[in-house]
Residue frames relative to the residue before (quaternion, step in Angstrom):
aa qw qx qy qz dx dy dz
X 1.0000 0.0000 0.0000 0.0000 0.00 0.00 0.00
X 0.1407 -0.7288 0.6255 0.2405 3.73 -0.85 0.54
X 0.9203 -0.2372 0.0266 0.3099 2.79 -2.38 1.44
X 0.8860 0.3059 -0.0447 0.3455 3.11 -0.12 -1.71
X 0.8048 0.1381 -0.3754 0.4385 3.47 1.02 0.13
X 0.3625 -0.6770 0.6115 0.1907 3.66 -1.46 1.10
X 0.4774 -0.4354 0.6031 0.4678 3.33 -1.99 0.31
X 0.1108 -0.7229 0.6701 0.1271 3.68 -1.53 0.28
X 0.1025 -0.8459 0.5189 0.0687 3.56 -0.94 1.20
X 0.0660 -0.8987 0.4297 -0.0582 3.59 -0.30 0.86
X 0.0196 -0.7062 0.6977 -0.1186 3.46 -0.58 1.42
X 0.1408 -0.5382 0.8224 -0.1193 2.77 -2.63 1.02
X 0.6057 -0.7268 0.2790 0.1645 2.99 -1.13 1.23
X 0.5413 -0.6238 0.3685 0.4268 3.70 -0.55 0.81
X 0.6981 0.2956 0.0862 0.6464 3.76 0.50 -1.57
X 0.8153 0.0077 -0.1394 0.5619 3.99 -0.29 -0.51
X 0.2649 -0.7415 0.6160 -0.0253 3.02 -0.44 1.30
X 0.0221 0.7938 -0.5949 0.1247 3.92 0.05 1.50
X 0.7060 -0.4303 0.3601 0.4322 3.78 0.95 0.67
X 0.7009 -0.4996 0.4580 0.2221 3.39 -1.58 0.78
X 0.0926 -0.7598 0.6431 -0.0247 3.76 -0.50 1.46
X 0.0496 0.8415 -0.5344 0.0621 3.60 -0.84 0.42
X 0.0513 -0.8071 0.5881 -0.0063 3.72 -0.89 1.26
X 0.3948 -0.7316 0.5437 0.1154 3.20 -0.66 0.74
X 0.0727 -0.6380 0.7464 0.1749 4.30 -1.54 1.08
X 0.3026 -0.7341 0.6023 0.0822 3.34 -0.86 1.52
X 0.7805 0.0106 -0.0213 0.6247 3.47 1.00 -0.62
X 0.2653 -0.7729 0.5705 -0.0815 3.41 -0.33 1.52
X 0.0489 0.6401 -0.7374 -0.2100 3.68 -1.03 0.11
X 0.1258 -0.6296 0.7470 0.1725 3.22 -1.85 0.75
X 0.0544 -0.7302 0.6808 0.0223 3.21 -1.69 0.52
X 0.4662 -0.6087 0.5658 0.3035 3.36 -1.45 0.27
X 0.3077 -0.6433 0.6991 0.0524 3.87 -0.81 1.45
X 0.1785 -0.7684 0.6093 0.0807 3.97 0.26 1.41
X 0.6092 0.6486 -0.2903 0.3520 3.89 1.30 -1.32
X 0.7674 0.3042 -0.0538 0.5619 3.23 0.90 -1.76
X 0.4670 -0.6147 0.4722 0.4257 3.89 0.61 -0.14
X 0.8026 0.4906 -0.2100 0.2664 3.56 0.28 -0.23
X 0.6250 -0.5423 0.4080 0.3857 3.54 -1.18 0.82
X 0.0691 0.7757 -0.6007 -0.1808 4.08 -0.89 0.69
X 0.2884 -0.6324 0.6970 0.1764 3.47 -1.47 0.88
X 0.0842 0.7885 -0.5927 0.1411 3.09 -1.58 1.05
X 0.1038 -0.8018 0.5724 -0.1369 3.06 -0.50 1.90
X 0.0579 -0.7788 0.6116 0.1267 3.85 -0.60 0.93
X 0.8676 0.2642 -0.1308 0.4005 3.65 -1.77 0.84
X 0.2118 0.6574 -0.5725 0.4419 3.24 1.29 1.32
X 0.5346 -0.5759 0.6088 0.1095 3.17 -1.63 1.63
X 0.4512 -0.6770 0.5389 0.2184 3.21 -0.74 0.92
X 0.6146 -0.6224 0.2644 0.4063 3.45 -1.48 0.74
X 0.7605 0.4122 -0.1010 0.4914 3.81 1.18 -0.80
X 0.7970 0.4179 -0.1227 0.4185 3.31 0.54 -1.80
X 0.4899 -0.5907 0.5097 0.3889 3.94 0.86 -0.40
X 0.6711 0.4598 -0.4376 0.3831 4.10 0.77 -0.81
X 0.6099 -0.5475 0.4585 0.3437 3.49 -1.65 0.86
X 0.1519 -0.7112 0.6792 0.0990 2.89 -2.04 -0.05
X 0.3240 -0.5895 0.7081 0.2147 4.00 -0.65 0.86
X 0.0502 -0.6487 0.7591 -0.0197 4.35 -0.58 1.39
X 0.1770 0.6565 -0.7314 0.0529 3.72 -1.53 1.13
X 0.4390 -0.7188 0.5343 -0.0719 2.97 -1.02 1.90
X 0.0367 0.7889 -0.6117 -0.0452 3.58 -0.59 0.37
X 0.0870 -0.7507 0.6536 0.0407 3.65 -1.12 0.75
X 0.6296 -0.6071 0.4847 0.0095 2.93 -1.15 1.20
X 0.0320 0.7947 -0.4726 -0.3796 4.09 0.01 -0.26
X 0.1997 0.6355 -0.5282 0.5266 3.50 1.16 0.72
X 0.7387 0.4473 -0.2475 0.4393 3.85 0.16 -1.46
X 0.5956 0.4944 -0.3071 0.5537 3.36 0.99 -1.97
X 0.7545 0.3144 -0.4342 0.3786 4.41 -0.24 -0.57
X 0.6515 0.4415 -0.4472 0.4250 3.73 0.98 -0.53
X 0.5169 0.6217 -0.4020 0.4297 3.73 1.01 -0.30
X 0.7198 0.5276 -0.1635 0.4204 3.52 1.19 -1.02
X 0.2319 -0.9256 -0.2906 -0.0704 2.79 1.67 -0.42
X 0.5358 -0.1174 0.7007 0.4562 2.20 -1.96 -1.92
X 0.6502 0.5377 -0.3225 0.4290 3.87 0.67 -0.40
X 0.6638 0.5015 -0.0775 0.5495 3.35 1.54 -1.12
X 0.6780 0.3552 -0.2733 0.5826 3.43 0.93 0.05
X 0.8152 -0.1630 -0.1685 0.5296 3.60 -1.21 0.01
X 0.4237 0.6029 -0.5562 0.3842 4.24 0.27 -0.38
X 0.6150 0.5824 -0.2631 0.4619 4.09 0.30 -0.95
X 0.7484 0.5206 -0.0513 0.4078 3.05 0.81 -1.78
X 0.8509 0.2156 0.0487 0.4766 3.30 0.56 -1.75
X 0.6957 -0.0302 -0.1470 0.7025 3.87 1.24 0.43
X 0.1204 -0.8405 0.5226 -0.0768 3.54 -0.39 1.20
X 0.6081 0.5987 -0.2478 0.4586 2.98 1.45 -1.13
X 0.3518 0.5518 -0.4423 0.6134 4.36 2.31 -0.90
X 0.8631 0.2915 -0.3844 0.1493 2.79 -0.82 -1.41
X 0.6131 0.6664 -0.2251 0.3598 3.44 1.07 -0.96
X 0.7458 0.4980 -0.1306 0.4226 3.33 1.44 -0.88
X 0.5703 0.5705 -0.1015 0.5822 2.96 1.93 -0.90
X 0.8978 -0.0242 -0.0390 0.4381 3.51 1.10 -0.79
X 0.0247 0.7800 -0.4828 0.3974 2.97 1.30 1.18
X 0.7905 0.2708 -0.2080 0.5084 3.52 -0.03 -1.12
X 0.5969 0.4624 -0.4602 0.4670 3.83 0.73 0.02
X 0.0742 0.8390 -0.4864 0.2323 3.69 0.99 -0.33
X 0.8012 0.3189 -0.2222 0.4549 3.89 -0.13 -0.90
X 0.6661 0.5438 -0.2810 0.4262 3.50 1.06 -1.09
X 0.6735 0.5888 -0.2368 0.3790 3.38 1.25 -0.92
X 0.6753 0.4368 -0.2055 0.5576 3.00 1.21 -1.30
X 0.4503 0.6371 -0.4323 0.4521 3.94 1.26 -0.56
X 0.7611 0.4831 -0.1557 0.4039 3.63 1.03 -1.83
X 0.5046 0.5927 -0.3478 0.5227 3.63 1.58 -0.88
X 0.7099 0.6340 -0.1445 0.2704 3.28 0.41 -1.21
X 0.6205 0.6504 0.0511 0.4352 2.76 1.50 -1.20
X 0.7078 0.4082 0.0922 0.5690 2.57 1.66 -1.72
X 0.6888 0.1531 -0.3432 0.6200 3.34 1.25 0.81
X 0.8249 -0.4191 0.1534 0.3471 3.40 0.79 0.62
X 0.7722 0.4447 -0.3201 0.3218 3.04 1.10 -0.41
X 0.1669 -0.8373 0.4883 -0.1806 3.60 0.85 1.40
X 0.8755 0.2498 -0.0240 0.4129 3.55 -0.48 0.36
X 0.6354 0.4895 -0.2777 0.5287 3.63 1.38 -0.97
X 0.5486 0.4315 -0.4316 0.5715 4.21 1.11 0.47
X 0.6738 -0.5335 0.4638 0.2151 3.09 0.10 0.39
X 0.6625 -0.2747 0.3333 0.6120 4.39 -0.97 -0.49
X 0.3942 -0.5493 0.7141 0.1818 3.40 -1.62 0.62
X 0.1373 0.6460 -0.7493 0.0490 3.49 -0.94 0.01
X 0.4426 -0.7337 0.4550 0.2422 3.54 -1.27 1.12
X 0.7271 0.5718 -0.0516 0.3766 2.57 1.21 -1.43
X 0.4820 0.5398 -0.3222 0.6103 3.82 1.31 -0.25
């Protein structure tokens, strides 16, 4: 994630409804869970939403989740602010097409991935 933008989680009560609480992962780590299949997010020493005591937040994504996330991206987002999506994932570009690629078979016929190239 870069600097300036955080993951932001936000709850409101189910039944007493006491207004919109909201905590912010300034510095997330994602990783790939190779065991469980799935993308983990991990924020230590988040301030709780009320009381002030920390919390150790670990997120787990599915890639079931990660394709229904995609989507909802792929459908009116594309359409109705192109100029987001483009800016936002523009510079991921290789990984996608690495993942597209993948996703009809051709896995392996590019040669090493390297994100970072």
């Amino acid at each position: 994630m870069h600097q300036e933008e955080t993951m932001k989680i936000t709850r409101r009560g189910s039944y007493a409804d006491h207004g919109t609480k909201s905590i912010e992962l300034k510095e997330p780590r994602l990783s790939w869970d190779a065991k469980d299949g799935c993308i983990k997010i991990k924020q230590d020493s988040i301030g709780d939403f009320s009381t002030g005591s920390r919390h150790d937040y670990d997120v787990s994504i599915s890639l079931s989740e990660l394709a229904d996330i995609l989507n909802v991206v792929g459908e009116k987002p594309v359409n109705d602010t192109p100029e987001i999506i483009s800016s936002s994932l523009s510079k991921s570009l290789k990984p996608l097409l690495r993942i597209v690629f993948t996703c009809i078979g051709l896995v392996g016929q590019l040669g090493e991935f390297k994100a970072d190239a």
